[in-house]
Every structure is written in C-alpha cells, then in structure tokens.
N, C-alpha and C positions, 0 to 999 in steps of 0.2 A: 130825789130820795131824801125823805128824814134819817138824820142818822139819830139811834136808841139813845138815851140818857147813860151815860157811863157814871158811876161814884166812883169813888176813892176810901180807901180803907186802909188803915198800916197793918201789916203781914202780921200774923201768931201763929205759932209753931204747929196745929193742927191743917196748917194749910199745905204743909210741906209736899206732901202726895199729890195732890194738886197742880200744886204748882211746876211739880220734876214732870209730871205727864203735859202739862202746856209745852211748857221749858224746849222739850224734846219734839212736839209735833208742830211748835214752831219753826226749831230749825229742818227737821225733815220734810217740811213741805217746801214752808216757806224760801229757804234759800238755793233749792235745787236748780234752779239756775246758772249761780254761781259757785257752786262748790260740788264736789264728786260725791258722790255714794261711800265711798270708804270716807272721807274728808267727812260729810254729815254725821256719821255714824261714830266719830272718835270724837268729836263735837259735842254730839246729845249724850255720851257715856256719862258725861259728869255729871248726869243727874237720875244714875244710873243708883247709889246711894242715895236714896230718898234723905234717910238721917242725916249725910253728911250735907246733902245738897240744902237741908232746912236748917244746917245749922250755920253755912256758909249767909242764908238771907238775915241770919237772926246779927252778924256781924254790923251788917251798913245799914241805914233807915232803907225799910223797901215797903213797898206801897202795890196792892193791889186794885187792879182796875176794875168794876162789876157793873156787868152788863145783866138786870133784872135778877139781883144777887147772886148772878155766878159768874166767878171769877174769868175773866175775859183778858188779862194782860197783866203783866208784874214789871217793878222798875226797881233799882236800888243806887241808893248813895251812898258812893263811900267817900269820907274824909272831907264831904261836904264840898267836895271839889270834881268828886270824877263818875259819871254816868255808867254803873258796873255792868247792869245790865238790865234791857227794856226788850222783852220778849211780848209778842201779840197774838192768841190762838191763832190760826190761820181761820177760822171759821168769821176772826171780828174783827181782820186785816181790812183797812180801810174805813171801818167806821167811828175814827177818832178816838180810839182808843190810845196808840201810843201818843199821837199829840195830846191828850190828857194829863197823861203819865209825864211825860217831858216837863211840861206846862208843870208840872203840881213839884217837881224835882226844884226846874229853875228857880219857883217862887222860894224856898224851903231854905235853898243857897243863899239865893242873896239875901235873905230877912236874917241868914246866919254872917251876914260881911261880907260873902264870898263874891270878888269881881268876876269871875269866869271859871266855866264849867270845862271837863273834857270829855273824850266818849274815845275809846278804840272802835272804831265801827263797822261792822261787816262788810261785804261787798253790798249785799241785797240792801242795808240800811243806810249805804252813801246818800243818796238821794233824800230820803226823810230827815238825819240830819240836815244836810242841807239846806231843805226847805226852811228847816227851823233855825238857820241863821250861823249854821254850826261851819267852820273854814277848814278845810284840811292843812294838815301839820305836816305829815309824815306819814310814808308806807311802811309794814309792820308784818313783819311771820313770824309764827308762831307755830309751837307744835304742840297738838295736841293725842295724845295716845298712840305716838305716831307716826300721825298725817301735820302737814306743814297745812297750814290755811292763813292768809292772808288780810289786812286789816288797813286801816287810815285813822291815826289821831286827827280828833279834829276838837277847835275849840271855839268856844265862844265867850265873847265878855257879854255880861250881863249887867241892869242899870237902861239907864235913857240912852245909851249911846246910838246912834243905826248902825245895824252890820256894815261891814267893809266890802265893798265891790272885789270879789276875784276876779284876776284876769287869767287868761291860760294862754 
C-alpha cells in the first residue's frame, strides 16, 4: 500500500473548529479500546470550547498534518521540550501521519538545543511512541471532568545517540 503524501503547515486560528472536531473523533474512536465511554467523553470535552480549545493550540508551536489539503492530524510543542499533543483522524490512522508530526516536532527541538523530548502518552499511543524511540518514565492519572484516565511519561534524547534497550 502507498501511503498519501502528508505536508505540514503551522496552525492559524481559523483552524480551530477543525481541529476541536478531529481532536474529539480521535479520541472517540480511536482509543475505545482502552478507555470507557464516560472516560472518552470527559476527555473529548475539552474541545468542547472551540475558542478556548484554539486558543490553547495558539500557546505552544503546533503543526498541522495535510493529507490533499485537509487537515488530517495536529501536533504541539510546548517549551520546546514536551509533546502536548499529537492527535490523528481516525480516518488517516496509519498512514504516516503522526510519524510525520513526531518527525517534524523532534527536528524543530533539537535545531532549538533541546537533548530530549517528553510526551504523557495515552494507553492507545504506548506503542507509537515506542516505536519512535520514546522509553517509559512513569505511570500517571489524571482527572479529567471527572473520569480518572490514565497515562505513561516517556522520553527520549534526541541527537546521534541510539535509543536504550528496555528491559522488562
């Protein structure tokens, strides 16, 4: 399978609507696996405020993902150190969208100094970090509207180094 040609684009505030209807049917599809239906749903709220939720992306550099110019996944950086958040339609789950996004954050960090990135990361996104080289820290709850949900710091140094072999 080819996968589509993804760009990259930095977020403007007419994307916000957008972006809050991804944002949300990422997590309601995408992570029903690992999280409940009320859990999903005190989760997607926060983007329940369009304004506030576009005004939150306009804080950290964020970067949207476009697949045949429409927006297909968002990513942000805050403080040039910590991966806020990397959401994928469910529709363009797997076609190299969020490794784009990742991809375009890392470069961005380290060309600003920065040795190593962090990400709290969902259950459903253990695994993708992962791949991308990212080590778990720490387990993490958190409450959202709520519902308690659950998370893993994890980090990675960035530079020539090769990731570190976890053991378990």
């Amino acid at each position: 399978m080819t996968l589509p040609t993804v760009t990259l684009r930095p977020y403007l505030p007419e994307d916000a609507p957008v972006l809050a209807a991804l944002y949300q049917a990422a997590i309601m599809v995408l992570t029903e696996e690992d999280y409940s239906h009320d859990q999903r749903e005190a989760w997607a709220a926060v983007a329940d405020d369009v304004e506030a939720f576009g005004e939150s992306l306009t804080k950290h550099l964020t970067l949207i993902a476009a697949i045949d110019g429409d927006p297909a996944g968002f990513a942000t950086l805050k403080d040039n150190r910590e991966v806020e958040m990397l959401y994928v339609h469910p529709d363009c789950a797997g076609m190299g969208v969020g490794a784009s996004l990742l991809d375009a954050l890392e470069k961005l960090a380290g060309a600003r100094g920065v040795d190593a990135l962090s990400v709290d990361a969902s259950e459903t996104a253990l695994l993708f970090f992962e791949k991308h080289g990212y080590e778990p820290q720490k387990r993490n709850t958190v409450i959202r509207n709520g519902e308690w949900l659950s998370n893993t710091t994890m980090t990675k140094r960035l530079g020539n180094e090769p990731p570190r072999k976890v053991t378990s």
